[in-house]
N, CA, C and O atoms as a MOPAC input file, in Angstrom:
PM7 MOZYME 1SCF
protein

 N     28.24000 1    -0.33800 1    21.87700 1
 C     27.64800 1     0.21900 1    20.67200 1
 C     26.66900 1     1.32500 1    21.06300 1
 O     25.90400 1     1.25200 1    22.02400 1
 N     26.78300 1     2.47300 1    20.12600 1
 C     25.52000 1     3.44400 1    20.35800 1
 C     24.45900 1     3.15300 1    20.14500 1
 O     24.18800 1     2.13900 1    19.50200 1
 N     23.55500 1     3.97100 1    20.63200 1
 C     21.85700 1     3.57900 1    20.52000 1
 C     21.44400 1     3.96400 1    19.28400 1
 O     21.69600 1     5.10000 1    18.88200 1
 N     20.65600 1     2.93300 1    18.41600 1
 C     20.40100 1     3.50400 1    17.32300 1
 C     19.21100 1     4.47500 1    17.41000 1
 O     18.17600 1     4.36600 1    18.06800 1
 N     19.54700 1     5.28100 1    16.72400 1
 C     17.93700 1     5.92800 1    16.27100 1
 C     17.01400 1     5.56300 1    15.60800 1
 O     17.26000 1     4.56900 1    14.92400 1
 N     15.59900 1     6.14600 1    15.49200 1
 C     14.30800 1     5.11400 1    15.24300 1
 C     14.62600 1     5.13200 1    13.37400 1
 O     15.02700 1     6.24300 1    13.03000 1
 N     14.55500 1     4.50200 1    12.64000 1
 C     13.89300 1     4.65200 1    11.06900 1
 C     13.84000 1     5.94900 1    10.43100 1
 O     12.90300 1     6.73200 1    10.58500 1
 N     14.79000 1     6.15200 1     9.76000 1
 C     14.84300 1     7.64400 1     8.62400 1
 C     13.51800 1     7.33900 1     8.16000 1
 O     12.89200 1     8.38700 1     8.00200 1
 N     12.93000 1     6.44600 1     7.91600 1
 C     11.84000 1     5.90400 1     6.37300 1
 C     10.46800 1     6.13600 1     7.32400 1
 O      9.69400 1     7.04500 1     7.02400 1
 N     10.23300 1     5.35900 1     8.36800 1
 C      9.00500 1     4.92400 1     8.72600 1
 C      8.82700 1     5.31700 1    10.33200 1
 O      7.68500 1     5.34700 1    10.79300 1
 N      9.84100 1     5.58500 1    11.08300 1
 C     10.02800 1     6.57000 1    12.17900 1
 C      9.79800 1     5.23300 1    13.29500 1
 O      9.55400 1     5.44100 1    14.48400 1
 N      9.92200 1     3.78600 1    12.68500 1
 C      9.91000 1     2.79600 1    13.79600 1
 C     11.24400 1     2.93400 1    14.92100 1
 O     12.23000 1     3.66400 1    14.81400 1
 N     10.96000 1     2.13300 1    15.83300 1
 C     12.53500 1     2.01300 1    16.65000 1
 C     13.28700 1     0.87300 1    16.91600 1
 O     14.33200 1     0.60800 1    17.51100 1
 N     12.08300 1     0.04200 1    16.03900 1
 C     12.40200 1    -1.72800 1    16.03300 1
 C     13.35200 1    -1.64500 1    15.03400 1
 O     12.75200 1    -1.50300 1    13.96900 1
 N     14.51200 1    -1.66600 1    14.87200 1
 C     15.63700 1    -1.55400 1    14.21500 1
 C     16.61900 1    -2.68500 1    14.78300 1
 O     16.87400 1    -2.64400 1    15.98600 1
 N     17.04500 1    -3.44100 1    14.18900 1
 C     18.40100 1    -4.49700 1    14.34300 1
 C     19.58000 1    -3.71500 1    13.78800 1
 O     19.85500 1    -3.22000 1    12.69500 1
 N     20.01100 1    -3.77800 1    14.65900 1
 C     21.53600 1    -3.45600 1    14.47900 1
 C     22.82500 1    -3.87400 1    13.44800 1
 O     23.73600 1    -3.33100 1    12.82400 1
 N     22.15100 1    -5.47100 1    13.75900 1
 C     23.32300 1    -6.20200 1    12.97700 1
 C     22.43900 1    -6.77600 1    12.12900 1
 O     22.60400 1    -7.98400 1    11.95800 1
 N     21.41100 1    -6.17800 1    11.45800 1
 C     20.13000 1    -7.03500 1    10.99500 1
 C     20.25300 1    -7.32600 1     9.11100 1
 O     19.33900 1    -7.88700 1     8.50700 1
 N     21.33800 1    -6.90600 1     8.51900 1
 C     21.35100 1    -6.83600 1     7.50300 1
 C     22.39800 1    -6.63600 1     6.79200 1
 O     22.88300 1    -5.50600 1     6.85400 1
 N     23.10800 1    -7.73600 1     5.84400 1
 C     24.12700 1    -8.42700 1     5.76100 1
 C     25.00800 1    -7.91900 1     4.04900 1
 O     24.67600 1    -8.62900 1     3.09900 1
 N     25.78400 1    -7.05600 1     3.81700 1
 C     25.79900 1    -6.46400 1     2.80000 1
 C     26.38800 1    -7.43800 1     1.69400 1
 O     26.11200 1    -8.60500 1     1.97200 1
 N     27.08500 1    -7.31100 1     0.57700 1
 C     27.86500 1    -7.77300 1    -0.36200 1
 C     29.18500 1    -8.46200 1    -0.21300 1
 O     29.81400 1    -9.46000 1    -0.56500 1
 N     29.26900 1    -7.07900 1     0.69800 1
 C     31.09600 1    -7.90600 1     1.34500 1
 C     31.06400 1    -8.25900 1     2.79200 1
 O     32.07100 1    -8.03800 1     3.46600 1
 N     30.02600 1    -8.77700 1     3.32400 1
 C     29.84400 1    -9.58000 1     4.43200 1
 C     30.36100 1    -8.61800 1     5.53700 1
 O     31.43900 1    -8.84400 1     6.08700 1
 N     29.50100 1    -7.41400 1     5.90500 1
 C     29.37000 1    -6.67500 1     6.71800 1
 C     28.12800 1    -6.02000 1     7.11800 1
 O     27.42300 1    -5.32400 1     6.38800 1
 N     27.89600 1    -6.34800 1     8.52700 1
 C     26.89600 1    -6.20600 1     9.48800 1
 C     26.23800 1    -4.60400 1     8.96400 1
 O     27.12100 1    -3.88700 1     8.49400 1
 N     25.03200 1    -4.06000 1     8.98100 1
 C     24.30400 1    -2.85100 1     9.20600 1
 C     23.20900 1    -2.77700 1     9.92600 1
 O     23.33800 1    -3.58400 1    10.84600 1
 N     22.58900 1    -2.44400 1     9.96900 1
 C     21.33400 1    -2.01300 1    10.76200 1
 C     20.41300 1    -2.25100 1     9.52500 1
 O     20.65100 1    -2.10200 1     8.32600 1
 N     19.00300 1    -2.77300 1    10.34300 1
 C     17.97700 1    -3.06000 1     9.78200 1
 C     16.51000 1    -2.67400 1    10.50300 1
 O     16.19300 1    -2.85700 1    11.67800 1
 N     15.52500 1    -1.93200 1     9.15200 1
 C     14.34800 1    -1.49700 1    10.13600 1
 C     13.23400 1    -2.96100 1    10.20500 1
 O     12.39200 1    -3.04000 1     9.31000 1
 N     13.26100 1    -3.61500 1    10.83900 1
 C     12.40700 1    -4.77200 1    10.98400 1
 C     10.98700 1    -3.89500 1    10.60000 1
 O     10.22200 1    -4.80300 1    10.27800 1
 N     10.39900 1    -2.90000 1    10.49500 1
 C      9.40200 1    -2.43400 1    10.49400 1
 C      9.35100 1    -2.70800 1     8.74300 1
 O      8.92800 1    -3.75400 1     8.24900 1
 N      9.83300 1    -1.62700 1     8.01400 1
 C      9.87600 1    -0.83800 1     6.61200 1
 C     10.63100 1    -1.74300 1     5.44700 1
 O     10.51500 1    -1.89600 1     4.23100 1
 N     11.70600 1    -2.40100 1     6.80500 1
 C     12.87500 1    -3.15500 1     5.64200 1
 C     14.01000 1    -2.01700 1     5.22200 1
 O     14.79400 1    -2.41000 1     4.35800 1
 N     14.20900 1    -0.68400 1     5.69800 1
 C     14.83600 1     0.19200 1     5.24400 1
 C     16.32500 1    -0.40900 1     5.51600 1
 O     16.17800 1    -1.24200 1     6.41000 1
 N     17.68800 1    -0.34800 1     5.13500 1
 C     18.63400 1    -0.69800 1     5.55400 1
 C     19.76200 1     0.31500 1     5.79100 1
 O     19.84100 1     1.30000 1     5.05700 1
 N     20.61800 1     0.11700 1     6.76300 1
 C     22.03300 1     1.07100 1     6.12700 1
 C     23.31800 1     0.68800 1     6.74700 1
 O     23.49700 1    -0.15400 1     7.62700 1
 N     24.26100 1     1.50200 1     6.09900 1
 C     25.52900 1     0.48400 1     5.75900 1
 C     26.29000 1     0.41100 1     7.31000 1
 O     27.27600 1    -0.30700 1     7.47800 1
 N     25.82200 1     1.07800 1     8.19500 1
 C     26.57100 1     1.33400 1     9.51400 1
 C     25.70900 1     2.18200 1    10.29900 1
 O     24.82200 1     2.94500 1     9.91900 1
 N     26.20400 1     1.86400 1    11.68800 1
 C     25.01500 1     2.55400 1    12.61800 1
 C     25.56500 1     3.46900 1    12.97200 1
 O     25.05100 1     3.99100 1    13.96200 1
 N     26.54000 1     3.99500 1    12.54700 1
 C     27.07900 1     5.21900 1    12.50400 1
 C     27.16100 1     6.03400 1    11.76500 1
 O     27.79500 1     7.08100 1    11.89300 1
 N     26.38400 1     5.60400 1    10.66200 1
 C     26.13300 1     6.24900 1     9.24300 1
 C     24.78600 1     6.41000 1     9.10100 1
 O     24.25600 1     7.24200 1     8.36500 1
 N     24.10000 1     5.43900 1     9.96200 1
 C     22.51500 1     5.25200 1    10.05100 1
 C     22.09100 1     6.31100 1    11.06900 1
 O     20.95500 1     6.78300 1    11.02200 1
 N     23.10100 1     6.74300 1    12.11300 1
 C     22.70400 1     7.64200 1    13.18700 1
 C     23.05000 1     9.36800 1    12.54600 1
 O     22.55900 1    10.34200 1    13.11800 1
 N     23.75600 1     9.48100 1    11.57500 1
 C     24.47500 1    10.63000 1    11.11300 1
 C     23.80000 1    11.04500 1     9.87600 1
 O     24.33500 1    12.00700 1     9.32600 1
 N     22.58500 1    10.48000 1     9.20400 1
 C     21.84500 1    10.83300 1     8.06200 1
 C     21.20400 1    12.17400 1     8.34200 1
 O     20.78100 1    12.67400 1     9.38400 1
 N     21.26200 1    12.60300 1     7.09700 1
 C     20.71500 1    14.58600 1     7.47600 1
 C     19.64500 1    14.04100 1     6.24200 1
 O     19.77900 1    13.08000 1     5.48400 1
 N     18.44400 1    15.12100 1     6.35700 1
 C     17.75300 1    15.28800 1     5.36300 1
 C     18.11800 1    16.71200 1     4.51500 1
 O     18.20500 1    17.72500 1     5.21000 1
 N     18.31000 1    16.83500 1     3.22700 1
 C     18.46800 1    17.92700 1     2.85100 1
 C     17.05200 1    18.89900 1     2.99100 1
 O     15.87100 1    18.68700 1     3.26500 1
 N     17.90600 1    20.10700 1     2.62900 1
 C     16.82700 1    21.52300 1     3.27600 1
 C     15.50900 1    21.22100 1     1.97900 1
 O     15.62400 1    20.57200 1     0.94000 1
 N     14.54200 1    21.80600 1     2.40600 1
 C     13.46200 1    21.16700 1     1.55900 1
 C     12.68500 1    19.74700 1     1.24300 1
 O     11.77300 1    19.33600 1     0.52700 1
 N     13.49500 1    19.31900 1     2.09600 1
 C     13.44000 1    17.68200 1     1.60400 1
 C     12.60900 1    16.48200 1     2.78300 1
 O     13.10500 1    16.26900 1     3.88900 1
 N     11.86000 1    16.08300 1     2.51400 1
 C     11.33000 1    14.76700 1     4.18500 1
 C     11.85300 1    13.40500 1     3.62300 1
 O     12.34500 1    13.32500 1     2.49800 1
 N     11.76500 1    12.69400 1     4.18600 1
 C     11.90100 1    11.24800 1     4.38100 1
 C     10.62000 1    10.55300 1     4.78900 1
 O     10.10800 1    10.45500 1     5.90400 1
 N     10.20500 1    10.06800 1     3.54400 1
 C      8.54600 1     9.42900 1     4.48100 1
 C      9.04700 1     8.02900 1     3.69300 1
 O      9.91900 1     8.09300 1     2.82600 1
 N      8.38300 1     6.70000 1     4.09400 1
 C      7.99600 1     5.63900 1     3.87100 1
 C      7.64600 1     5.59700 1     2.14100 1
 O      7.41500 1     6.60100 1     1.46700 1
 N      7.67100 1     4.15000 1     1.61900 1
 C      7.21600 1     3.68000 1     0.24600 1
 C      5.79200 1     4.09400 1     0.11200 1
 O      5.05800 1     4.70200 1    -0.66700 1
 N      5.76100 1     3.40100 1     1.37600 1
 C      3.88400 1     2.99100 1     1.52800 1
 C      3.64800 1     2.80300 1     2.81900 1
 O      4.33400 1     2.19500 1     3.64100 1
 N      2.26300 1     3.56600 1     3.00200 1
 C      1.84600 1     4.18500 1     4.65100 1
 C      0.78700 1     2.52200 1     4.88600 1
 O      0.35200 1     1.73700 1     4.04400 1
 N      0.70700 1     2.52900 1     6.14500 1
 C      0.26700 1     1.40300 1     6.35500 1
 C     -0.59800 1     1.42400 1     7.86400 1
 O     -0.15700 1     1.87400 1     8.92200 1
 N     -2.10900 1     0.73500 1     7.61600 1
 C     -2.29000 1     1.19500 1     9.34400 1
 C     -1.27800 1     0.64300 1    10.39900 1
 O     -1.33700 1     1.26800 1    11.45800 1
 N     -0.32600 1    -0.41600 1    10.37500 1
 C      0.22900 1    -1.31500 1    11.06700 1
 C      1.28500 1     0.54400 1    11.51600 1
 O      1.37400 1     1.18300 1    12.56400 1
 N      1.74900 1     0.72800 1    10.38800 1
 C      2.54300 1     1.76700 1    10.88600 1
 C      2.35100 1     3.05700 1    11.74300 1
 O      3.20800 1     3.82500 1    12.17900 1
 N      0.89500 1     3.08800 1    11.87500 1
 C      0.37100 1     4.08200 1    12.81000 1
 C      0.10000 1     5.55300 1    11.70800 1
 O     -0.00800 1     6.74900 1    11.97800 1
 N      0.05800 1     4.78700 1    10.38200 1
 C     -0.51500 1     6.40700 1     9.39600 1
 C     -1.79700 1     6.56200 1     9.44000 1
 O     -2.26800 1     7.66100 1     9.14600 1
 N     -2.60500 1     5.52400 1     9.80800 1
 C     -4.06400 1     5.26400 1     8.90600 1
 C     -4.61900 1     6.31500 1    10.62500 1
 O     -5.36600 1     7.29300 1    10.63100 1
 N     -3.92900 1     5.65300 1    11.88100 1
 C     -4.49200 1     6.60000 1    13.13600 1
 C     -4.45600 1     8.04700 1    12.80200 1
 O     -5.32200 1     8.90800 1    12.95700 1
 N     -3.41800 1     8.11000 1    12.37400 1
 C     -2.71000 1     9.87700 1    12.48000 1
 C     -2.94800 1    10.18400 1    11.52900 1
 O     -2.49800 1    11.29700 1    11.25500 1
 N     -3.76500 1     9.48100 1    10.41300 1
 C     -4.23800 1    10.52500 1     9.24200 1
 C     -5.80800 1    10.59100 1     8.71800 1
 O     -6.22600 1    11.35400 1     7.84800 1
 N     -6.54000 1     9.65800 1     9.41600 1
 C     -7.65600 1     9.20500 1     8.89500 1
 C     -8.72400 1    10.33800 1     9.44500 1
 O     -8.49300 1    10.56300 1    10.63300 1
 N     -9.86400 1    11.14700 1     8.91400 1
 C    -10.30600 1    12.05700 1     9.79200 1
 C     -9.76100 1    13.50200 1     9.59400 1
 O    -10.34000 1    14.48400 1    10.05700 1
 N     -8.12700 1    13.58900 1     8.57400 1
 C     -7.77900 1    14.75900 1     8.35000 1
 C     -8.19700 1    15.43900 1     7.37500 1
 O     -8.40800 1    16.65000 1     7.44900 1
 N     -8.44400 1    14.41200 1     5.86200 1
 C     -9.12600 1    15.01200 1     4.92000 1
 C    -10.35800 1    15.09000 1     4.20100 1
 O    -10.92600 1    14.06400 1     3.82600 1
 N    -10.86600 1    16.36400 1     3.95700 1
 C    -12.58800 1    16.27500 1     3.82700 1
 C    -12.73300 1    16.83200 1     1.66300 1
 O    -12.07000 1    17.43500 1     0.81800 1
 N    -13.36800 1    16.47400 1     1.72400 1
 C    -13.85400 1    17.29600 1     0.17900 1
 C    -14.99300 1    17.30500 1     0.49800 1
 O    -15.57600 1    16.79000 1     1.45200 1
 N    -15.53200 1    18.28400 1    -0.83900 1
 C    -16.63600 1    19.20700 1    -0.95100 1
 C    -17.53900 1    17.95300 1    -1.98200 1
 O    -17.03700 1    17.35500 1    -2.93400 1
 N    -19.06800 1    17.77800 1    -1.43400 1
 C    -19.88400 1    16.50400 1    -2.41200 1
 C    -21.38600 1    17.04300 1    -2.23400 1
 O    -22.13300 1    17.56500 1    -1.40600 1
 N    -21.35300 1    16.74000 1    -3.08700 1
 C    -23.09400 1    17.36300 1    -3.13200 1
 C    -23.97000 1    16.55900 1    -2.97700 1
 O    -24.18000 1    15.72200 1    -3.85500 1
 N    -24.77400 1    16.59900 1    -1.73000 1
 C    -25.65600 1    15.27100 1    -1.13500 1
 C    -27.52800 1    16.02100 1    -1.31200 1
 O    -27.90300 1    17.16000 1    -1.58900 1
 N    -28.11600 1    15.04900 1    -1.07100 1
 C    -29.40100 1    15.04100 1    -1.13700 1
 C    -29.96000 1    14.55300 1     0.66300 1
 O    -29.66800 1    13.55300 1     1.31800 1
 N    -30.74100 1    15.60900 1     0.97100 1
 C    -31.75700 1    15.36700 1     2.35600 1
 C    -32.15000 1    14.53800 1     1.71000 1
 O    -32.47500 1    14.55500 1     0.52300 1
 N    -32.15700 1    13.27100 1     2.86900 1
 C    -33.12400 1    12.19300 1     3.47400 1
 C    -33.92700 1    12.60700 1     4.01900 1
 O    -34.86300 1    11.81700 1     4.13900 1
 N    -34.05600 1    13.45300 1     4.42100 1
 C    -35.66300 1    13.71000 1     5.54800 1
 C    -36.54200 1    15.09200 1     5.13400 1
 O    -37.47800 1    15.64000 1     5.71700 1
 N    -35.90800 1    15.38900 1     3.99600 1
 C    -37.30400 1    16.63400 1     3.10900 1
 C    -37.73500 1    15.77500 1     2.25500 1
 O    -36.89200 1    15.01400 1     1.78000 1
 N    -38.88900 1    15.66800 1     1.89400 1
 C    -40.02400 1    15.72400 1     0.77100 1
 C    -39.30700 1    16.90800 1     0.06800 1
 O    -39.27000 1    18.04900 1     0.52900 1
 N    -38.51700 1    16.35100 1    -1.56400 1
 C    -38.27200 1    17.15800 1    -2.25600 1
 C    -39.24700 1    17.91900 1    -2.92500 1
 O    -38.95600 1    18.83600 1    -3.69200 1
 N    -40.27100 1    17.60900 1    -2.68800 1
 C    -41.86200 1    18.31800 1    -3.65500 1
 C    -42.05900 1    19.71000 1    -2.61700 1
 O    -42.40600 1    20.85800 1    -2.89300 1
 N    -41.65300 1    19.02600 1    -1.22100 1
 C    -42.88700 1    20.14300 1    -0.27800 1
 C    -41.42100 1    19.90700 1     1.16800 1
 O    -41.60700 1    19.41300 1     2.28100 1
 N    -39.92500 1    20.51500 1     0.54200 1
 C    -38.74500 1    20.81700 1     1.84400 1
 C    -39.40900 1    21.44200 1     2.81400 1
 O    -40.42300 1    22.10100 1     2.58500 1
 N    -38.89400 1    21.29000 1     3.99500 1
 C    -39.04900 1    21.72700 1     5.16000 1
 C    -37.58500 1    22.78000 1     5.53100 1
 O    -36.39700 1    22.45800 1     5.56400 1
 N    -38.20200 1    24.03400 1     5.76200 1
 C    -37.07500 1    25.15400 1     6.00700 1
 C    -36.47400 1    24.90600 1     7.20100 1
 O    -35.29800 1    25.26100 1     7.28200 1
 N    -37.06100 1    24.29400 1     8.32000 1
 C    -36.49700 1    23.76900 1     9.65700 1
 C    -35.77400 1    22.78300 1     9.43600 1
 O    -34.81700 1    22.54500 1    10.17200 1
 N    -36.00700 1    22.19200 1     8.63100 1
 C    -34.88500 1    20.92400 1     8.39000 1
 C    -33.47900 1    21.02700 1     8.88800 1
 O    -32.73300 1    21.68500 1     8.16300 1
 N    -32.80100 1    20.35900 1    10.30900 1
 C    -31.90900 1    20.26400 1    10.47800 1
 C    -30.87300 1    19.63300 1     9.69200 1
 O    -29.69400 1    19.91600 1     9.90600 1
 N    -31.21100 1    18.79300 1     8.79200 1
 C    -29.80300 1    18.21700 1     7.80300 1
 C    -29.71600 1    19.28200 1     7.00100 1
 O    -28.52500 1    19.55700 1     6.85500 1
 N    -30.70500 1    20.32100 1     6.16200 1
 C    -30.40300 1    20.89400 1     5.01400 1
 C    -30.93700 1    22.65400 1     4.81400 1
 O    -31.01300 1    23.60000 1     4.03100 1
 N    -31.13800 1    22.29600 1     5.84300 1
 C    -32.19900 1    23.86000 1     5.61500 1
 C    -33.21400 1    24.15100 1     5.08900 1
 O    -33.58000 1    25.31800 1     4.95200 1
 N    -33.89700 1    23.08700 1     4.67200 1
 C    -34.49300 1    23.22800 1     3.68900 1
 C    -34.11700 1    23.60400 1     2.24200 1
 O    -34.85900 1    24.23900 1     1.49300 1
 N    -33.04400 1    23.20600 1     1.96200 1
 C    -32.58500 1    23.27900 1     0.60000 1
 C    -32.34000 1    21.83300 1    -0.32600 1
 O    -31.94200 1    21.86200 1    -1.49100 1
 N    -32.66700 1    20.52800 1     0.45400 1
 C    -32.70100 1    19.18100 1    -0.33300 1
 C    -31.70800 1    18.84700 1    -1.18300 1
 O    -31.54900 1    17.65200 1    -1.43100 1
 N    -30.96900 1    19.69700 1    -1.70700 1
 C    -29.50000 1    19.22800 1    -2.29000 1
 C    -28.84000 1    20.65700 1    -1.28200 1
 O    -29.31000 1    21.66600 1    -0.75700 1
 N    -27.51700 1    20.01000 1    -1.41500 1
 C    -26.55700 1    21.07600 1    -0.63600 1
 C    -25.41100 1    20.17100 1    -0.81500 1
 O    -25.47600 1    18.95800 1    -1.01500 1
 N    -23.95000 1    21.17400 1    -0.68300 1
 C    -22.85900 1    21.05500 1    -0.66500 1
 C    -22.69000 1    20.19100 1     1.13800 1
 O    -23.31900 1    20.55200 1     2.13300 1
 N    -21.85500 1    19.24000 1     1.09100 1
 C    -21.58300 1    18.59000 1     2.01700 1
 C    -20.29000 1    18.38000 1     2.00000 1
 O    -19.54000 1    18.48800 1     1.03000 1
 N    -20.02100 1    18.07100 1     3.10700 1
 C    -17.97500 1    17.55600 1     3.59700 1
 C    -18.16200 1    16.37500 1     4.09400 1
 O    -18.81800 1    16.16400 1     5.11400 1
 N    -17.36900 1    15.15900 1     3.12800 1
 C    -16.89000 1    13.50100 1     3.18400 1
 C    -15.58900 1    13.93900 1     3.50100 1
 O    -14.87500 1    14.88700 1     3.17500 1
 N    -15.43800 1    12.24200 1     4.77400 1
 C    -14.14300 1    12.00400 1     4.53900 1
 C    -13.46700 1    11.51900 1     3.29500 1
 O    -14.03600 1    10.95500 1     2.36000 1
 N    -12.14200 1    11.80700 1     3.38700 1
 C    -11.69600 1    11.04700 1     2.57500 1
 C    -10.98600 1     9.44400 1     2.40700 1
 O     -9.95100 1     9.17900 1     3.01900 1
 N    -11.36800 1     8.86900 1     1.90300 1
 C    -11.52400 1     7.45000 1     2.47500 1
 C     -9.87300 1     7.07300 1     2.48500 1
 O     -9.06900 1     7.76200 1     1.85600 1
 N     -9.44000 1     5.79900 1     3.34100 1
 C     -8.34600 1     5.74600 1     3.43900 1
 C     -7.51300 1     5.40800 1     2.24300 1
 O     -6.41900 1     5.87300 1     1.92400 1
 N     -8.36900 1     4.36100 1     1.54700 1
 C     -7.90800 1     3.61900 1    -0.00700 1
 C     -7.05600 1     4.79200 1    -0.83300 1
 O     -5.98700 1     4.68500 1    -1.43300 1
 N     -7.95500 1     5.99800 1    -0.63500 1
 C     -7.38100 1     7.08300 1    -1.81900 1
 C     -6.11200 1     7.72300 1    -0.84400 1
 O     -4.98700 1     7.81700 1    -1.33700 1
 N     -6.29200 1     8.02000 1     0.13100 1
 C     -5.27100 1     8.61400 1     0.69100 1
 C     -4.05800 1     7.74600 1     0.94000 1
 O     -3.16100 1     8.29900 1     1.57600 1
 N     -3.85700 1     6.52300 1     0.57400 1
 C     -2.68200 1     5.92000 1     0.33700 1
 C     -2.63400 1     5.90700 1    -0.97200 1
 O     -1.43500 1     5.95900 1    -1.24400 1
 N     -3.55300 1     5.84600 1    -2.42500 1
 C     -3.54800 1     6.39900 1    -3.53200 1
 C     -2.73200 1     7.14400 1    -3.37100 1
 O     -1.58500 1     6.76500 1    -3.13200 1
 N     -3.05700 1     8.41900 1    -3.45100 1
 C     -2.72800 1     9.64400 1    -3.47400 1
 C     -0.77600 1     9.29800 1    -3.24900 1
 O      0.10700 1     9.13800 1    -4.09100 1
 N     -0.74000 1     9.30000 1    -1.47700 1
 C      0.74900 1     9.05900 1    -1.43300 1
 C      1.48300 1     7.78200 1    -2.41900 1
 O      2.57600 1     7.89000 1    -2.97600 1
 N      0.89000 1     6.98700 1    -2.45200 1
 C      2.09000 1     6.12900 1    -3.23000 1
 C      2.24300 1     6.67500 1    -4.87900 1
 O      2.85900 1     6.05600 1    -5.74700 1
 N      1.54000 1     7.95900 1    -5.07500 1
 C      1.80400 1     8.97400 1    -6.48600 1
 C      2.52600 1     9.76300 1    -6.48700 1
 O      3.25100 1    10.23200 1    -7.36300 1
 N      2.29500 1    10.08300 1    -4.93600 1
 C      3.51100 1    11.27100 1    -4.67700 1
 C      4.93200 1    10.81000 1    -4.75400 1
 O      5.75600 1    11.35700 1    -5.48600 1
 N      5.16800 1     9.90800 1    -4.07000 1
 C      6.09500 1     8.63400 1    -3.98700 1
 C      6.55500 1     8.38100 1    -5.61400 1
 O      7.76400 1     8.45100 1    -5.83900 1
 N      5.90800 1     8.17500 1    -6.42000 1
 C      6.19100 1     7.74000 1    -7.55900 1
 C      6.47200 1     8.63500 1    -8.28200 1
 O      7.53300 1     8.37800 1    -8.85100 1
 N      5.99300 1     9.75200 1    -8.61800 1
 C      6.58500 1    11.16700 1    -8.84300 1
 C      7.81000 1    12.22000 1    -8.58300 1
 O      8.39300 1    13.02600 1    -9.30900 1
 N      7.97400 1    11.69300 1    -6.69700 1
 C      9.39800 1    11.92000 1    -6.39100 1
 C     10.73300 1    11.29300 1    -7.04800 1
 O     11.79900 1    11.85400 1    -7.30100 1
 N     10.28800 1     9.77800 1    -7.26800 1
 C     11.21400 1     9.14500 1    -7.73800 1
 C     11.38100 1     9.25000 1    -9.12500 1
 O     12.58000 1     9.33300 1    -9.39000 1
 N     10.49900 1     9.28700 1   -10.34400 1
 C     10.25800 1     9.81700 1   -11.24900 1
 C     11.31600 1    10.90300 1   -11.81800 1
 O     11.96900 1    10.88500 1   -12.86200 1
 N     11.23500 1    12.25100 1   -10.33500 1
 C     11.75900 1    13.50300 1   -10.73900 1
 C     13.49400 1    12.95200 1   -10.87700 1
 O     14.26600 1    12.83700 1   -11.82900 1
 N     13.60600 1    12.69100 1    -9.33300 1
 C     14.50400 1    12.32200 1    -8.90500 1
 C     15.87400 1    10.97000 1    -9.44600 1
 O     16.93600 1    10.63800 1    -8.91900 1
 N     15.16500 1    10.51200 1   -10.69400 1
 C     15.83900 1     9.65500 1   -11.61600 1
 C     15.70300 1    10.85100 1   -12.78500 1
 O     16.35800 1    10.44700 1   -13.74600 1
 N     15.14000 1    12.10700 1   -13.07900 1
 C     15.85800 1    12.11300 1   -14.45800 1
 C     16.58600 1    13.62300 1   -14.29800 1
 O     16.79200 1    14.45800 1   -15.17800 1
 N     16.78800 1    13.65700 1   -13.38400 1
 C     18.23700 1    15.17800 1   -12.90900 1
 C     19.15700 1    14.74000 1   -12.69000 1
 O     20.12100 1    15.44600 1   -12.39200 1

């Protein structure tokens, strides 16, 4: 048998071969990771993505190695207050602020929302993609 390739869905390589058992009692490949399935590992090795198009996961997960490779990437703009000026009497040396006691600041963005976010995108794709 050929070597399978890692997960269209979730890019694992823990994949069973014979891991998943169809209707008419024939063997496919299975991503032990995602749960993704397909009907032959020769059909599982021969999947194209169309032009424009990715293949990502339902739902990102730290187990899956998203939360490493994404956490730290996104910042927004928040408007914070110095801790260390006396808003009556700021200090222009002030290393947090300049002496300006409110100022525009950059947060991460926490992980909760950034799997938010994707499982909308996710839901939107599918959304589109059921009514064409």
């Amino acid at each position: 048998m050929s070597e399978l390739k890692p997960c269209p869905f979730c890019g694992s390589r823990d994949v069973d071969p014979d891991g998943w058992l169809n209707g008419l009692g024939e063997r496919g490949p299975e991503c032990l990771s995602c749960g993704a399935t397909g009907p032959t590992v020769k059909r599982w090795n021969s999947r194209s993505t169309p032009e424009g198009m990715a293949l990502v996961p339902r739902e990102i997960t730290a187990e899956s190695g998203h939360k490493a490779g994404m956490i730290g990437d996104f910042h927004e703009s928040v408007s914070m207050r110095c801790t260390e000026c006396d808003p009556d009497d700021p200090d222009p040396d002030c290393e947090v602020c300049d002496g300006l006691v409110e100022f525009e600041g950059q947060a991460p963005v926490s992980w909760t929302t950034i799997k938010a976010v994707h499982r909308r995108v996710i839901e939107i794709a599918e959304e589109v993609s059921h009514a064409s």
